[in-house]
RODO-2510 file (C-alpha; in nm, 4 decimals, decimal comma):
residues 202
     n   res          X          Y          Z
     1     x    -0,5951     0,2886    -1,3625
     2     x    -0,2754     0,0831    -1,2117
     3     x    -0,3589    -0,2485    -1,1306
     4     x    -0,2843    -0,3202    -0,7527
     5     x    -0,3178    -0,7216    -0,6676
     6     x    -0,4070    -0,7962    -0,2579
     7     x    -0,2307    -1,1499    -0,2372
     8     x    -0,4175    -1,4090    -0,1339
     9     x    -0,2446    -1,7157     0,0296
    10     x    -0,5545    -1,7617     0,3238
    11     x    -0,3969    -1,5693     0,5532
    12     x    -0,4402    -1,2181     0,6381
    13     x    -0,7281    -0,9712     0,6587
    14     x    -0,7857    -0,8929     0,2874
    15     x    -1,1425    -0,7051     0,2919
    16     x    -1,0178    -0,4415     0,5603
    17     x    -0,7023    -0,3773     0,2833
    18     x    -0,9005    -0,3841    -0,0122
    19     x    -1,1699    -0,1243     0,1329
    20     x    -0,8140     0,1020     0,2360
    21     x    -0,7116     0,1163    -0,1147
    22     x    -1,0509     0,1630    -0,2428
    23     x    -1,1116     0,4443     0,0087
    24     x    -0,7570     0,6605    -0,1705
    25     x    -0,9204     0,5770    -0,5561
    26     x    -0,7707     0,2386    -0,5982
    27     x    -0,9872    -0,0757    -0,6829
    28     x    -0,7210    -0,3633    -0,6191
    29     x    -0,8125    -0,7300    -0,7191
    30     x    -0,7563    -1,0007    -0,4473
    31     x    -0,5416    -1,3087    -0,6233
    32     x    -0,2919    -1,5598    -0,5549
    33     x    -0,2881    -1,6754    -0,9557
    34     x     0,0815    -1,6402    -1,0841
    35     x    -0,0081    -1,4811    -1,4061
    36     x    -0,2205    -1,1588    -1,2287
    37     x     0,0537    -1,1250    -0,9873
    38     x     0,3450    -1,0457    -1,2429
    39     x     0,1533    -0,8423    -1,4509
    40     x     0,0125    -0,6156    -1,1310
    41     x     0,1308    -0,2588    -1,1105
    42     x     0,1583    -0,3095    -0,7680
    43     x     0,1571    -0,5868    -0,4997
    44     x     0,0701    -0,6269    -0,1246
    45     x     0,1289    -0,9477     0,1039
    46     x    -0,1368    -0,8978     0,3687
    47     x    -0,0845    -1,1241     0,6787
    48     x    -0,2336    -1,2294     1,0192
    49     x    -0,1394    -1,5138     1,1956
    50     x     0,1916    -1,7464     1,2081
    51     x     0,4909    -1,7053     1,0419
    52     x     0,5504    -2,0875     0,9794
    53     x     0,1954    -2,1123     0,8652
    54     x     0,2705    -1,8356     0,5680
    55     x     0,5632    -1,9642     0,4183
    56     x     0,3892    -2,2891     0,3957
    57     x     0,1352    -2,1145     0,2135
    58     x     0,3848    -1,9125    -0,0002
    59     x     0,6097    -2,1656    -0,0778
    60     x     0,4115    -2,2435    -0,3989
    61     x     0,4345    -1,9457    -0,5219
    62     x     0,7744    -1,7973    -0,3828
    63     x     0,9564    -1,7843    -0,7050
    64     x     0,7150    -1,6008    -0,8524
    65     x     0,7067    -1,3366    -0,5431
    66     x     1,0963    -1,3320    -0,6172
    67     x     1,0777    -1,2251    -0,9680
    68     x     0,7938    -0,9698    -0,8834
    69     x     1,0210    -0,8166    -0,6820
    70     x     1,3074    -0,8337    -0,8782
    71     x     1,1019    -0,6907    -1,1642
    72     x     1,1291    -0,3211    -0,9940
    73     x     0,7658    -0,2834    -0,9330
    74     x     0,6515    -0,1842    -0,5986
    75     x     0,5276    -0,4610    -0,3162
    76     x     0,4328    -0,4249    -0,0239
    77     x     0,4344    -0,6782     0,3403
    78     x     0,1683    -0,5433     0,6362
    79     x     0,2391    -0,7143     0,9582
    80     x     0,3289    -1,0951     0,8943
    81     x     0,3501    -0,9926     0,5122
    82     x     0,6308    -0,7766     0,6132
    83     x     0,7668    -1,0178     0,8448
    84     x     0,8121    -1,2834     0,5764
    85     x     0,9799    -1,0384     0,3881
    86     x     1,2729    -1,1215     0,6232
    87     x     1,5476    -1,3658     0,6179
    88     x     1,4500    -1,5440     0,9110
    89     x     1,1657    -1,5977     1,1954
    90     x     1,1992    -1,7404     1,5253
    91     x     0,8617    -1,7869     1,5605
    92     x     0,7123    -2,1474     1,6636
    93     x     1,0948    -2,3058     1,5008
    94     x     1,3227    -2,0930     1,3285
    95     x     1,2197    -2,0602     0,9777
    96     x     1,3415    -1,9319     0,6314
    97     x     1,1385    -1,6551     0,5366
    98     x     1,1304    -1,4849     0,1476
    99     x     1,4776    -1,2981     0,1877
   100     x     1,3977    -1,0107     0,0045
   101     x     1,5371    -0,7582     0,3100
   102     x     1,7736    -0,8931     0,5239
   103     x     1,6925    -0,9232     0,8932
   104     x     1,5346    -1,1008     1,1471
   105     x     1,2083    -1,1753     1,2933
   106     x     1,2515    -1,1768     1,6922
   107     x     1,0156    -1,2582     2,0025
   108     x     0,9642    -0,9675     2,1875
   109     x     1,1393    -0,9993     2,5096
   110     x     0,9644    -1,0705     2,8666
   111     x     0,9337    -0,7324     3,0518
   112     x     0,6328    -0,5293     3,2446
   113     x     0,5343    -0,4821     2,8774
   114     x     0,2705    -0,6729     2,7390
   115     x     0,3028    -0,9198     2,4731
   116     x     0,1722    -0,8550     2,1934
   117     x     0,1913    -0,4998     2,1198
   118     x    -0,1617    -0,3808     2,0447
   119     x    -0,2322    -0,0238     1,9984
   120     x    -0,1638     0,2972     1,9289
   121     x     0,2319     0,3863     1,8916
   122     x     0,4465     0,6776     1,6938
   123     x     0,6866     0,5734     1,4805
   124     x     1,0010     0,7650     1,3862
   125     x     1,0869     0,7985     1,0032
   126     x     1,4240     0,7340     0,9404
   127     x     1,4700     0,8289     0,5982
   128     x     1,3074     0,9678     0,2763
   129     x     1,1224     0,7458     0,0977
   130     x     0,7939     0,8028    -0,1139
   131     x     0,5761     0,5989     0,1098
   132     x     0,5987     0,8013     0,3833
   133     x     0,5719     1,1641     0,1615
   134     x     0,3638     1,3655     0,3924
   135     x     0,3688     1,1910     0,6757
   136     x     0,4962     1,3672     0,9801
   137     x     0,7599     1,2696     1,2291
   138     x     0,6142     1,1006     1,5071
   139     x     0,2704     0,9854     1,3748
   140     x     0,0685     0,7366     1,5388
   141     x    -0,0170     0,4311     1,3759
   142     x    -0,1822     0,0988     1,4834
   143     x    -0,0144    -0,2361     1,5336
   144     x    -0,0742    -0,5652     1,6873
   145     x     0,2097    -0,8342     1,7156
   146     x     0,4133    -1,0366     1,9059
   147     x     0,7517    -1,0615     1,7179
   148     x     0,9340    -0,7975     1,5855
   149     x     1,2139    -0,7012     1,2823
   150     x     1,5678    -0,6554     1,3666
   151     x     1,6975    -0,5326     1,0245
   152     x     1,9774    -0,2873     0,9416
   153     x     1,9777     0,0803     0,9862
   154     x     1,9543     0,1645     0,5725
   155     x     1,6838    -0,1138     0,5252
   156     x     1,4380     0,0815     0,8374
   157     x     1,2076     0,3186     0,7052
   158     x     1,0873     0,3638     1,0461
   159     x     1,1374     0,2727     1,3669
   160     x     0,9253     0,2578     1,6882
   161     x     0,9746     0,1554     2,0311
   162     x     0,8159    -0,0611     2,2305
   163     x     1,0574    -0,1921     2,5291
   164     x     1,2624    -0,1810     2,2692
   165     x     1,3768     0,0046     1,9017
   166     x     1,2546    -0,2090     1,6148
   167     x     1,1760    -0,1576     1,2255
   168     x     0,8154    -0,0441     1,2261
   169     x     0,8687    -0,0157     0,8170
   170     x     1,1364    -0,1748     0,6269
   171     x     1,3048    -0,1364     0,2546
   172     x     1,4624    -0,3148    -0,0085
   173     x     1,7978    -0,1700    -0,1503
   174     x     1,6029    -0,1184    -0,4386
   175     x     1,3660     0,1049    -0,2684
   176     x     1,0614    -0,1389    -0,4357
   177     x     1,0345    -0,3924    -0,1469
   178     x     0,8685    -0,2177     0,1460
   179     x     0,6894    -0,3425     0,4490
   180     x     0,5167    -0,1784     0,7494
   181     x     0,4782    -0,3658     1,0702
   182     x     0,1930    -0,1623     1,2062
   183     x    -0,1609    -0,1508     1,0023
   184     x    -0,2563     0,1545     0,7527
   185     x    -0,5837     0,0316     0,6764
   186     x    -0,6182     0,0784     1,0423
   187     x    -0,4258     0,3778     1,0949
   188     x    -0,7193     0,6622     1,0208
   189     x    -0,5820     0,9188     0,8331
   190     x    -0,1987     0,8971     0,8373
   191     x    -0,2862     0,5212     0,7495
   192     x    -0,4457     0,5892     0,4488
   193     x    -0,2253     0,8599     0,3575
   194     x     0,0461     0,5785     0,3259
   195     x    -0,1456     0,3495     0,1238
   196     x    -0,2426     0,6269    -0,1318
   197     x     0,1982     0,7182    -0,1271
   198     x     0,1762     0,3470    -0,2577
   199     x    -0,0437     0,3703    -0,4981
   200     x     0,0846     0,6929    -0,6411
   201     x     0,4773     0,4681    -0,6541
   202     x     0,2601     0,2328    -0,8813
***
């Protein structure tokens, strides 16, 4: 069986992802020790909470996030992990974030809207990729967040709006970096449907 590694840097809701992946036939590990992370088959950066307060946490182990990535294997960023997947967040003080997709990490603006987004809300899949094989057009997923990705066109897997069009999943040009703003291990079925597209890419 692939070996899928749930990072642990003390932020993010591990249990709810590890009991996602379990539920498609996976049994990940949760780790943040160097040596288990580059020889996963697969990788996911988990995240709740503040941008600034993860790439604290991450900065220890940033290089060796870098040359995960750069290995070719697949990784992938759920909410804040997918944020700090970015170049940039604006979030508390404008802050560097991992760089592996280019874009930026932007306050969603006042409006009758409320801030943050929590909920229910179809996304729009913008190209082929295998983490969304199966998944139909307009699916609802779940998110909840207050800052958004502005990313280019060929690095948005999907998009959603919400006031505005943002990057509900994003892509590396390698096609191994991925990141999805909303939830799937609180997405019901289309959720886990994802998940298992990632574990099948490992």
């Amino acid at each position: 069986m692939k070996r899928i590694i749930i990072l642990d840097y003390g932020l993010g809701n591990l249990r709810s992802v590890q009991k996602g992946l379990e539920h498609v036939g996976s049994s990940p590990a949760i780790s943040g020790d160097p040596e288990e992370i580059l020889a996963a088959d697969g990788l996911i950066l988990p995240g709740v909470g503040a941008f600034v307060d993860a790439m604290k946490r991450l900065d220890s182990i940033k290089g060796i996030i870098e040359e995960y990535a750069r290995s070719g294997k697949p990784m992938l960023g759920i909410c804040l992990g997918q944020q700090v997947l970015m170049s940039s967040s604006e979030e508390g003080k404008l802050t560097d974030g991992l760089n592996l997709i280019s874009g930026k990490v932007l306050r969603f603006p006042k409006s009758e809207l409320k801030v943050p987004h929590i909920g229910w809300n179809n996304i729009k899949i913008k190209q082929d990729h295998p983490l969304f094989e199966g998944i139909p057009d307009n699916s609802f997923v779940y998110f909840v967040h207050s800052y958004y990705v502005d990313t280019e066109p060929e690095n948005t897997l999907a998009a959603c709006n919400y006031g505005l069009d943002f990057s509900a999943s994003v892509v590396n040009s390698k096609g191994n970096v991925m990141g999805t703003q909303f939830h799937p291990e609180k997405s019901g079925a289309i959720g886990l449907k994802i998940l298992k597209n990632f574990v099948e890419m490992c």
